[in-house]
C-alpha positions in Angstrom: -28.2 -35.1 2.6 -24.6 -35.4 3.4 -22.1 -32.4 3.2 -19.5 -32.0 -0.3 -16.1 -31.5 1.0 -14.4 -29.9 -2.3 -10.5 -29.6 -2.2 -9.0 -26.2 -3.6 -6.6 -26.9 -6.6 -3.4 -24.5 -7.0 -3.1 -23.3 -10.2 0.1 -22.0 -11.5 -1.2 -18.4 -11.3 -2.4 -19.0 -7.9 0.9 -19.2 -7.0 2.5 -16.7 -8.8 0.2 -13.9 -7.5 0.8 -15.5 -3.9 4.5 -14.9 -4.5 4.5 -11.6 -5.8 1.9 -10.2 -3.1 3.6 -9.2 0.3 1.8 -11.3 3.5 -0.4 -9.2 5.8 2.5 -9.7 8.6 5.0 -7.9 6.0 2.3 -5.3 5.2 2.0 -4.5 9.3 5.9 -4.7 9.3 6.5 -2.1 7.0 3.5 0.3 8.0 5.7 0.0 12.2 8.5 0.9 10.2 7.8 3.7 8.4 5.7 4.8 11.7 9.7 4.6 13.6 11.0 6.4 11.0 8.0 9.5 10.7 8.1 9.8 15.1 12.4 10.2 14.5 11.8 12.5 12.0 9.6 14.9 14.2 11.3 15.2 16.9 13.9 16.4 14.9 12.7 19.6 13.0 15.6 20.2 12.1 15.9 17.8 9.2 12.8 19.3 8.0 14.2 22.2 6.0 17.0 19.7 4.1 14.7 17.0 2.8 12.6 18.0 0.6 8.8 17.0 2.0 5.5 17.1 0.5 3.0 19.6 2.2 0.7 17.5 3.5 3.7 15.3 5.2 5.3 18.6 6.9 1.6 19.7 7.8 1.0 15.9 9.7 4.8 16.5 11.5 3.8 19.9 12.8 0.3 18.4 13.9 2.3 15.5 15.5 4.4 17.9 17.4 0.6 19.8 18.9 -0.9 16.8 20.6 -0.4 15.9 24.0 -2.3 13.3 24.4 -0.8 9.7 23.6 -3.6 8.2 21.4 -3.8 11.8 19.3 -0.5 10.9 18.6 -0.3 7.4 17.7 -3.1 8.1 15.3 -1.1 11.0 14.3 2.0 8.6 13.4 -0.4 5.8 11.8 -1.3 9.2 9.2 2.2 10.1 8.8 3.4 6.5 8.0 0.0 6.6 5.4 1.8 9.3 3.9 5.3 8.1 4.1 4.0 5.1 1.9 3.6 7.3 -1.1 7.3 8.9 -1.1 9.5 6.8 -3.7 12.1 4.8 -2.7 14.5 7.4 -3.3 13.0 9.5 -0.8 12.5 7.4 2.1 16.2 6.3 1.4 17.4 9.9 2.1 15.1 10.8 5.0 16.3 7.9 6.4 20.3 8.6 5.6 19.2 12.4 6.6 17.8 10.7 10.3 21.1 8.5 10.6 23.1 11.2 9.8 21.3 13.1 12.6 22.0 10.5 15.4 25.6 10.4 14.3 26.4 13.7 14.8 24.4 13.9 18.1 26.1 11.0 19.7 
């Protein structure tokens, strides 16, 4: 009994979907970034008060700030970038303004 080799055939739609769809590598790209963005953003608390932040994302900062220990808070920053991911485009473009703003005026 020998073996069927069968050959996949792209469809149209195949395509399309592969197109619209972000690769895993992009997926992983953006979850670092918004992780860069949420470990800037605690360490400065001061931002805190002039961006408007959901609970549960001030609640993670404040937990992030707590943990000493270096995995706690790389998980910590994995959960804040999680939550980062539902804030609209419009909010992630001012916390990030709000955080470049920050480093201007510090430097």
């Amino acid at each position: 009994m020998s073996k069927k080799h069968f050959q996949w055939i792209a469809d149209a739609s195949d395509e399309s979907s592969d197109s619209e769809k972000p690769s895993r590598s992009e997926k992983k790209r953006r979850a670092l970034d918004l992780q860069k963005i949420g470990e800037k953003l605690a360490t400065s608390q001061s931002l805190w008060d002039t961006l408007a932040l959901p609970d549960s994302l001030r609640t993670a900062l404040h937990e992030y700030l707590r943990f000493t220990s270096h995995e706690a808070k790389r998980r910590q920053l994995q959960y804040i970038g999680k939550l980062m991911r539902e804030l609209s485009q419009a909010d992630l473009t001012s916390i990030k303004d709000a955080i470049r703003h920050g480093e201007q005026k510090n430097s």
